[in-house]
C-alpha positions as CSV (number, residue, x, y, z in Angstrom):
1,X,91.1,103.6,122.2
2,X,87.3,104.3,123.1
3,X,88.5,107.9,124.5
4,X,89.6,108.6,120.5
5,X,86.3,106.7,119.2
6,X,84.2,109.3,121.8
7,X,86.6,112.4,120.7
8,X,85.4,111.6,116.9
9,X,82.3,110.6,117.0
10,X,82.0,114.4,119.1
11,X,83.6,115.9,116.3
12,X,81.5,114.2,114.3
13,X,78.0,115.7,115.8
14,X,80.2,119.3,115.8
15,X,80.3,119.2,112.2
16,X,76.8,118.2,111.8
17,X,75.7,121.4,113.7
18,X,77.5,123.6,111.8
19,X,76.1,122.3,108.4
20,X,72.9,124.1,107.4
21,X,69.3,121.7,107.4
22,X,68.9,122.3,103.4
23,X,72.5,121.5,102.7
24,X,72.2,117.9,104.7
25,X,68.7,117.2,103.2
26,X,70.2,117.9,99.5
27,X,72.9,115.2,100.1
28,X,73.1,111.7,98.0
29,X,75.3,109.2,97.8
30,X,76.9,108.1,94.2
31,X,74.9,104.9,94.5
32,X,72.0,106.6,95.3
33,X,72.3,108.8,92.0
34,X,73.3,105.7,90.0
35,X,70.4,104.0,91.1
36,X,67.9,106.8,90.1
37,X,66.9,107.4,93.4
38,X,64.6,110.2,93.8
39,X,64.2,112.9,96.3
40,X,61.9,115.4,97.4
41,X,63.3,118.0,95.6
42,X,61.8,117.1,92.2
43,X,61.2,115.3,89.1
44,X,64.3,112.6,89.1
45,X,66.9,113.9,91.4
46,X,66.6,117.3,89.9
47,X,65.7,120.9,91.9
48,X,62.7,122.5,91.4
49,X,62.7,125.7,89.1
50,X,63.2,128.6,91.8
51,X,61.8,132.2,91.8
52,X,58.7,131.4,88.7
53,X,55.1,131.8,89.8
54,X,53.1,129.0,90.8
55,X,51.3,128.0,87.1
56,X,48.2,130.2,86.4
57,X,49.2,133.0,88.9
58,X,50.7,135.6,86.7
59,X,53.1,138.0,88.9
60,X,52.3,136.6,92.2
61,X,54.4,138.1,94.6
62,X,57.5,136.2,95.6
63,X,58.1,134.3,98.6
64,X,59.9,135.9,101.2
65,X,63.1,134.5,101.8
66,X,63.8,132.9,105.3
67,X,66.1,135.0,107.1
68,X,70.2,134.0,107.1
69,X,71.0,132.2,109.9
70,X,74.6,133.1,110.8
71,X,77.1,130.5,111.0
72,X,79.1,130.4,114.4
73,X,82.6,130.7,114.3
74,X,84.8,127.6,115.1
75,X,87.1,128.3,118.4
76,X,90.5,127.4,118.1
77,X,90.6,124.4,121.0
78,X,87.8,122.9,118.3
79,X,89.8,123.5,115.2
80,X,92.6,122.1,116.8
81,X,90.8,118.5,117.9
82,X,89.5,118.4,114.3
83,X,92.6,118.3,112.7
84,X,94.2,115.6,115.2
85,X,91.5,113.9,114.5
86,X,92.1,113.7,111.4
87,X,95.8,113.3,111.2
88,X,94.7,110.4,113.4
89,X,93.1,109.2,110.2
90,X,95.9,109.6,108.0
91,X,97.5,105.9,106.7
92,X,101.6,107.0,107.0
93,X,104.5,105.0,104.7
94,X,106.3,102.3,106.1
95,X,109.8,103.1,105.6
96,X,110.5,100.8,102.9
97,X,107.5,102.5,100.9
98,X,108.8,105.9,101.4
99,X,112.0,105.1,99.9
100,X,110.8,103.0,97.1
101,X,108.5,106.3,96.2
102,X,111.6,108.4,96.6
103,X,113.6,106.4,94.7
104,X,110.5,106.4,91.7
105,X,110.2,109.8,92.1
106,X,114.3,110.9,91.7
107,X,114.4,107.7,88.6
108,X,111.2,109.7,86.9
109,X,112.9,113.3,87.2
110,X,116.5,111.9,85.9
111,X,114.2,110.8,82.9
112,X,112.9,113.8,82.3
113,X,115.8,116.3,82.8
114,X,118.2,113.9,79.8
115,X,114.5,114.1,77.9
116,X,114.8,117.5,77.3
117,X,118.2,118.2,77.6
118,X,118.4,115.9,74.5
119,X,115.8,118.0,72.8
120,X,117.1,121.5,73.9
121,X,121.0,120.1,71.9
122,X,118.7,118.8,68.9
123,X,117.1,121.9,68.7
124,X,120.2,123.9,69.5
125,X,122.0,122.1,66.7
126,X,119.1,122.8,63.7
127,X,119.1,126.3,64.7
128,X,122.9,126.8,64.4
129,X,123.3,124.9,61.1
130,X,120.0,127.1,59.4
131,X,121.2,130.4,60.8
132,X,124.9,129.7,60.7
């Protein structure tokens, strides 16, 4: 069990280096929006206004734009460990709930089908008694 808890939490810091800085400062939690949290990205929560001269500096020259940093590609060995880890997280049907939801699902689609097979005679019906 602690080998999986070290395999996540390695996948964890993996994805944290491939997120950009910006992108991980820019995250809030729904309470933390609720609550009116602010950040330091502006007046209540909001961005600041991008690309508009600083007030009483008529066309200042815009900021240069810090260079793209490329993202690196995931290998496939990584890829693959991410996604056992999570099917490891994955909370599968017992096999009394799979056939109950089997069961709900066939009962709904019966349902449905004499639904509008009904309506498709109706309908037939009125059309061949106006037409003739």
């Amino acid at each position: 069990m602690s080998q999986a808890r070290n395999d996540a939490e390695d996948l964890d810091e993996d994805f944290a280096e491939d997120e950009p800085q910006d992108a991980v400062e820019r995250k809030a939690t729904k309470a933390d929006r609720k609550s009116g949290k602010k950040d330091d990205s502006g007046k209540d929560g909001k961005r600041p206004s991008r690309g508009k001269p600083a007030a009483g500096k008529k066309g200042a020259p815009a900021a240069k734009k810090p260079a793209v940093k490329k993202k690196k590609r995931t290998s496939p060995a990584l890829f693959y460990r991410q996604i056992v880890a999570e099917m490891r997280k994955v909370v599968w049907p017992t096999r009394g709930e799979l056939s109950t939801y089997t069961g709900v699902v066939i009962v709904f689609v019966v349902c449905i089908i004499a639904i509008v097979a009904t309506m498709d005679y109706g309908i037939s019906k009125a059309v061949s008694a106006v037409f003739g």
